[in-house]
N, C-alpha and C positions, 0 to 999 in steps of 0.2 A: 341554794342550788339543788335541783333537783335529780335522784338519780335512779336511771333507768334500770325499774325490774328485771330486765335482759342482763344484767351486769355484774357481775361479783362484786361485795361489799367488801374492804380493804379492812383485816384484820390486825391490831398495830401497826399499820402505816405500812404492812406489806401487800403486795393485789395479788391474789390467784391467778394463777392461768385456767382460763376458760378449757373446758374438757380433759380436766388431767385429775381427775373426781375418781378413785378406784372404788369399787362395789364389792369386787369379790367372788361373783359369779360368776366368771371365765374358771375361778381357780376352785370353787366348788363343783363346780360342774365336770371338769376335768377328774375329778376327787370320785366324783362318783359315777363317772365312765369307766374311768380307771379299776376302780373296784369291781364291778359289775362283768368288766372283760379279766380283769384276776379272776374272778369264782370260775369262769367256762375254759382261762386256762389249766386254772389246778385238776379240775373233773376232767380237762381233756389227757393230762400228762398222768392222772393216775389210770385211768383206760389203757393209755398209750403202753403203760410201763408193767399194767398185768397181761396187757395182750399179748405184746411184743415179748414178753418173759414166756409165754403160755406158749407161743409157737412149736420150739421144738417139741413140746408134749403133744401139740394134736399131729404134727407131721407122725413121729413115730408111732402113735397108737390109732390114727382117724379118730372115726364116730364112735369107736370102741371104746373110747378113752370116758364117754360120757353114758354107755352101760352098763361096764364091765364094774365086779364088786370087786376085785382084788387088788390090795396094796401089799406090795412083797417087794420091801429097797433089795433084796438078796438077789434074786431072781432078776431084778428090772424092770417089776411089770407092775402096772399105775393103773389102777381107773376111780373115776368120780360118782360114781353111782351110790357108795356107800355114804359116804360122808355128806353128800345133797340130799339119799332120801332124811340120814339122818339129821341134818337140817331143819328140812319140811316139817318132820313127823315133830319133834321138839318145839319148834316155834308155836305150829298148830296148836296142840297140848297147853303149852303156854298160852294162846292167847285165848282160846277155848276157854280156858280155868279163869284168865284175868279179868276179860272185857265183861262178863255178867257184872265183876263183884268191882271191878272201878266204874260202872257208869252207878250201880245203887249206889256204892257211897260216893261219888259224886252227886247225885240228885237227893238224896238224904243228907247232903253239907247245906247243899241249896235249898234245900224247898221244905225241910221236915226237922229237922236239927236245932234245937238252942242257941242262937247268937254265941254265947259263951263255949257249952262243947262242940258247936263248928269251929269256930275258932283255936281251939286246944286239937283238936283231931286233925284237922288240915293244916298248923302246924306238925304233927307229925307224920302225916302225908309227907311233907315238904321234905323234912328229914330223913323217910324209907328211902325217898329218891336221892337224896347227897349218898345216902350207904356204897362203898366202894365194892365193885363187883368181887372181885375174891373174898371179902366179907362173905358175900352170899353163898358161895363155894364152899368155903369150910365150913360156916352155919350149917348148910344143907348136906356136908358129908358126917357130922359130927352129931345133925337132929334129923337129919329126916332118912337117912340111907341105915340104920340100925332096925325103927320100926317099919319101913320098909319091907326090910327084911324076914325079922321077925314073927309080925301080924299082919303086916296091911296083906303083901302075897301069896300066903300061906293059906289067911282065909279069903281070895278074890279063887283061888284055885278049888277050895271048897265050896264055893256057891255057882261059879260058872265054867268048873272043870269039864264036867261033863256036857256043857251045853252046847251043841252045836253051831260054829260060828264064833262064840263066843271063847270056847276053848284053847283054839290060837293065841288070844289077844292075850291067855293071862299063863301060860307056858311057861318055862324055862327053870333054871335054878333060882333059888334065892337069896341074888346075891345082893339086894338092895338099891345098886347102882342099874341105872337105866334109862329109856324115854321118856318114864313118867315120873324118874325122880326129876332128871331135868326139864322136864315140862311144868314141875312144879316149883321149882327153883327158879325159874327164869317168868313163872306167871306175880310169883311175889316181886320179881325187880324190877317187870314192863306194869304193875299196877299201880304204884304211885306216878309214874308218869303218864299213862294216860288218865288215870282219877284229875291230876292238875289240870291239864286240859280242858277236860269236857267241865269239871267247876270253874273255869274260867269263861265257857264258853255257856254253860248254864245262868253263873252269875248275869254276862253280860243282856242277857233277852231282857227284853221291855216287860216291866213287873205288869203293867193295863195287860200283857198276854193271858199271865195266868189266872187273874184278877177276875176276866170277863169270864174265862172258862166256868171257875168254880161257881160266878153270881147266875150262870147258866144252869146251874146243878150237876157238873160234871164230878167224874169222883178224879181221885188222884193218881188211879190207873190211867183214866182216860187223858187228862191232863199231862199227864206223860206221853201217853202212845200217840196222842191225836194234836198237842199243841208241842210243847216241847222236844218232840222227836223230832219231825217235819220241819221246825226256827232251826236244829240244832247243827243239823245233817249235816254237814260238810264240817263241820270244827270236830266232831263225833267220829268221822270218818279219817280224820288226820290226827286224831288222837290215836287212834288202831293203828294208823299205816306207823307212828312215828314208834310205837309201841313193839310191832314188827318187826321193825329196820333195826331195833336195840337186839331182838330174842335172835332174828339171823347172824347177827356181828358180832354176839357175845361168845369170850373165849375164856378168860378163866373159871368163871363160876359155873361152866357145864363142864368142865374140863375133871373136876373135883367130883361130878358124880353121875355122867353119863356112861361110864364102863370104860370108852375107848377102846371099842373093837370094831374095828373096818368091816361089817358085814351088814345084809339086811334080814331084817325078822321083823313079824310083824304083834311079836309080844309086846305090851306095853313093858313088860320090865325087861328083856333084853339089851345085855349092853351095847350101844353104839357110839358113833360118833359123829363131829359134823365139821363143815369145810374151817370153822374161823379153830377149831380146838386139834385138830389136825395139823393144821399152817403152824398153830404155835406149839404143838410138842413136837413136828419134824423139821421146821426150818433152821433151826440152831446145827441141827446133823444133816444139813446139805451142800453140797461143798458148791463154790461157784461154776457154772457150768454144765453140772450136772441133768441129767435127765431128772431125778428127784426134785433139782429144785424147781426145771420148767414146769412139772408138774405139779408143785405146790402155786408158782403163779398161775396157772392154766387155774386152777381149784379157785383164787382170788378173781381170776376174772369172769367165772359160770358164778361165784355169790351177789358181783356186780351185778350181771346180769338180771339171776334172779330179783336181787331190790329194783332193779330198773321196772322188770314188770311188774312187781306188784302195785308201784307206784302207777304202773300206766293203767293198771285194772282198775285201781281205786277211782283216779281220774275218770275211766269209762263209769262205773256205776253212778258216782255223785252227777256225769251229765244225765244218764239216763233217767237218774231221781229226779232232777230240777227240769230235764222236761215233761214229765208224767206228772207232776206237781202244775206246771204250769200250764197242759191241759185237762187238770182237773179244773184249774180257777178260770 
């Protein structure tokens, strides 16, 4: 007897029901619908809940609240200018000092390096970056805020004291703690993360890339500037941005040696502060309700902000790269 390809084949003597066959992807699919609309509720309810916190701070103060340098819990009176510029100018610092010395030793893992000592060094790449941020903090108030102190300010003041312009930048007491201690404390903890990055993103380029360059007689400057920069751009570029997004949000380890003074100056060693090391030495002395604490959320939702656009700048640049790129070719 013959039986028809259309028809379930009868497993010990029991027969399938035709169409009752489960796959599985109704319930995958679902899984990662699911997930996808979690990630834009969690972003939508942490917006919601610095915003909506931040209110009573911009009613009582307006626009004032986002020039004004003065934090006085005595008095009542709040403003964000202090702790964003100190922010900015920190991050800056930091990434200034970082992004040179993670993309060379990233491209010196990749392309110049001993199989063996790449591999032992980018192993401890990997481990800078496990290092727990307060690690960093007391490292840097313990090694780097003494000679600071000491030598490094002492003589920045004898070489560019008198110079015009320059004289500002290197001003003040010396007390060690400052923008450029934590500029340099937060360039050693956003460096192995974006060095992993962009070795990852070096690794990944088509080896016939560099191959052709060199059989061209290209040197290893050029090979850089002219092939591997231009393959690399967007992974290079979100290696920076994710680099960023750590030095703005970092709270302990600048907390340990940026001074913590609500003011601006434009010393590099003058003490300041910034919005995520602020939140966390005043939020514990805010009482619920308070105008102090709307203004520490109001301070959480201008740092949102802030990463919001740099992310949207990064975005802008990398299209403007890939179409000037693609009206070169």
């Amino acid at each position: 007897m013959n039986v028809s390809a259309t028809q379930p084949v009868p497993v010990d003597g029991v027969k399938p029901r035709a169409g009752t066959r489960f796959t599985g992807d109704p319930l995958f699919k679902a899984l990662v619908v699911a997930t996808g609309i979690g990630v834009l509720l969690v972003l939508g309810a942490i917006i919601a809940v610095m915003s909506i916190g931040g209110i009573p701070a911009f009613k009582a103060f307006g626009l004032r609240f986002l020039i004004t340098a003065v934090w006085n819990p005595v008095t009542q009176h709040f403003g964000a200018a202090a702790p964003v510029f100190g922010t900015l100018a920190s991050s800056a610092l930091g990434l200034i000092i970082a992004v040179p010395l993670a993309f060379g030793t990233a491209f010196w893992l990749t392309a110049l390096a001993p199989p063996m000592l790449a591999s032992v060094i980018g192993m401890a790449v990997q481990l800078l970056a496990a290092v727990p941020s307060i690690i960093f903090g007391m490292w840097g108030f313990f090694v780097l805020v003494p000679p600071m102190a000491h030598y490094v300010q002492p003589m920045a003041r004898h070489l560019f004291g008198h110079v015009p312009g320059l004289s500002a930048l290197v001003s003040g007491a010396p007390f060690g703690t400052g923008l450029l201690t934590a500029g340099l404390v937060l360039a050693i903890m956003i460096m192995p993360s974006i060095t992993a990055v962009m070795r990852d993103v070096f690794t990944s380029m088509p080896t016939v890339l560099r191959e052709s360059a060199y059989g061209l007689g290209a040197t290893r400057w050029e090979v850089m500037r002219q092939v591997v920069l231009p393959w690399s751009r967007q992974g290079v570029v979100g290696g920076i941005v994710l680099g960023m997004g750590r030095a703005m949000g970092e709270t302990m380890a600048v907390t340990f040696v940026i001074g913590d003074s609500n003011h601006i100056g434009w010393s590099l060693f003058a003490p300041a502060n910034t919005i995520a090391s602020l939140i966390a030495l005043e939020f514990p002395e805010s009482p619920a309700g308070s105008l102090k604490l709307a203004s520490l959320m109001a301070l959480g939702a201008i740092l949102m902000a802030i990463s919001f656009v740099t992310l949207w700048c990064s975005r802008v640049l990398l299209a403007r790269g890939e179409a000037q790129a693609g009206k070169r070719s």
